[in-house]
N, C-alpha and C positions, 0 to 999 in steps of 0.2 A: 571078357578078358582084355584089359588093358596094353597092345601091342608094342605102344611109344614106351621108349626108353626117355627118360632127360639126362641130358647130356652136359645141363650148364654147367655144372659143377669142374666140368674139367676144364673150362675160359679161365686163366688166372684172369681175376680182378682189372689188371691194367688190359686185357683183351678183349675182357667186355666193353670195353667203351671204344667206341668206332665212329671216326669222324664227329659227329654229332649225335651221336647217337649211343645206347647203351642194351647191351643183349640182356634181355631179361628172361629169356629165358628158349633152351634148343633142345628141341627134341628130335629123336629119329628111331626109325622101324629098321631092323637088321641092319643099320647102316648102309641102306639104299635108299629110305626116306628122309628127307629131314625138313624140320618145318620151324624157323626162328623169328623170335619176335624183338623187334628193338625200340625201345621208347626214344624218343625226342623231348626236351625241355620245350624248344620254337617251332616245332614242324610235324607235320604228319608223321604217325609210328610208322613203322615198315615193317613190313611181311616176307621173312624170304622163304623161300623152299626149292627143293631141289629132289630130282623124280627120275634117273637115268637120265637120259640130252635134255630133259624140261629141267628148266629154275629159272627162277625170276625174282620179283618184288611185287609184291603187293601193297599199295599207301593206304592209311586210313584214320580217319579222327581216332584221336584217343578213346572218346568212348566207345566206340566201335571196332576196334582194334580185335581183341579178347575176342569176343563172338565172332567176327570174322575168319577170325586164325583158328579156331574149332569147326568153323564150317569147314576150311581151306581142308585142315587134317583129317575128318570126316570123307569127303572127296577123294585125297589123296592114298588112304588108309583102304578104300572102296576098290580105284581101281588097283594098288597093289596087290592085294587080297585073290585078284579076279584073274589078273594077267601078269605080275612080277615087271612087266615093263609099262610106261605109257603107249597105251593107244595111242593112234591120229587123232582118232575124233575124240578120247579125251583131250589130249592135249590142244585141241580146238575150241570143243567146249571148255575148258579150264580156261586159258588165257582170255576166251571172251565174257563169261560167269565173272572174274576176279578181275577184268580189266589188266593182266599182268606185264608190268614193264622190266625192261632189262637194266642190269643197277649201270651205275652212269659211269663205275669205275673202271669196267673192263673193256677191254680195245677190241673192238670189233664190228662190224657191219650189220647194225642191229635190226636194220630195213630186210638186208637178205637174211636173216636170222630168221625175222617172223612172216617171209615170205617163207620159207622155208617149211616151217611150221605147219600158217596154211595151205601148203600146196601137200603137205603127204597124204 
């Protein structure tokens, strides 16, 4: 049984397109998961998702992108499934597994962020 809803449909057009970048497509589980893919014309696609206090970005070549963000969802769809919130130690293995960075737009101290992380 197929859990993700997509969601793209509800971005009008001019929302999709962010920065450089273009949503191609957002999905989400009860509206506590959600897992977005954006393509870039010049630059690595990005991955973002977001899991109660975990979200991030994920970067990845275009060809790798797709398969990446099925892993990511796979993952994220696991520990939902299991415990409704992230773990520590998923959200530890998750951001070191995906490598996950914090998108560059929001203001905040992103050192004590992923100290934060690893220290629960």
């Amino acid at each position: 049984m197929n859990r993700w809803k997509d969601v793209t449909n509800t971005f009008s057009e001019s929302r999709r397109h962010y920065k450089n970048t273009y949503l191609e497509i957002c999905e989400v589980i009860d509206e506590t998961v959600e897992i977005s893919l954006f393509s870039s014309p010049d630059d690595l696609f990005e991955i973002y998702f977001s899991f109660g206090i975990m979200y991030g970005i994920v970067y990845a070549p275009e060809e790798e992108a797709a398969e990446k963000r099925e892993q990511m969802k796979a993952d994220l769809e696991q520990e939902y499934l299991r415990n409704k919130e992230p773990s520590r130690e998923f959200i530890k293995r998750f951001a070191e597994k995906y490598d996950v960075q914090l998108p560059n737009d929001v203001v905040f101290d992103s050192d004590a962020l992923m100290e934060k992380w690893m220290n629960m």
